[in-house]
N, C-alpha and C positions, 0 to 999 in steps of 0.2 A: 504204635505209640510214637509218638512224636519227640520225645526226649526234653521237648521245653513246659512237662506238665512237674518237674521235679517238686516234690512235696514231701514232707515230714509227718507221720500223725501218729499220736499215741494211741493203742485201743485198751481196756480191758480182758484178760484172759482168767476165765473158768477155768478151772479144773486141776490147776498145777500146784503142785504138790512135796517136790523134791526137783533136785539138780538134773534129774534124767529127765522130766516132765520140760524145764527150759532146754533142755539140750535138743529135746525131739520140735518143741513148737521153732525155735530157733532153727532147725533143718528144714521144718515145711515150710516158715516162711520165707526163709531165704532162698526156695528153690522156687519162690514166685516169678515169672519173669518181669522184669525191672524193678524187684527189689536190689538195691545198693547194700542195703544197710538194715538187720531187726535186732533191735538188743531188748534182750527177756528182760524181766526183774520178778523173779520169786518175792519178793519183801512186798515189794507194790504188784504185786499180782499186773501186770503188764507189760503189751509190746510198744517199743517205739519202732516204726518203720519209717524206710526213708527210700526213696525212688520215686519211678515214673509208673506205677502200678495200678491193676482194678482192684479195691476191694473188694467186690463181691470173688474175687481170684483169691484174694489172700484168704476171705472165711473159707472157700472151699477147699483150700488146701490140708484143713484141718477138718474135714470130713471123716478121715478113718481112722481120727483118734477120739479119744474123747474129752479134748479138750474144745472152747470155745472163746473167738474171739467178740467184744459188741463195741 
């Protein structure tokens, strides 16, 4: 990664349900490499992320929950 692809994007998130449900998507996807930044929102059922990252990296992340990002 080249560091000059810095991009922001909102997704949708399945499956969350409680405060532990963002505390755990908030863990996988911040241990994405070139995530900066993922803040949950329970209320609006979504992640914003921010870095230099692959998506197809971040939905995999959440493979061995069951949650889903689109």
């Amino acid at each position: 990664m080249s560091g000059e692809n810095i991009m922001e994007k909102t997704y949708a998130v399945e499956g969350m349900k409680c405060q532990g449900c963002v505390d755990t998507v908030t863990e996988k996807i911040s241990n994405v490499s070139g995530v900066t930044n993922a803040s949950v929102s329970l209320e609006n059922n979504n992640v914003t992320v921010s870095g230099d990252f692959e998506e197809n990296e971040l939905k995999s992340s959440l493979d061995d929950t069951h949650y889903n990002i689109k």
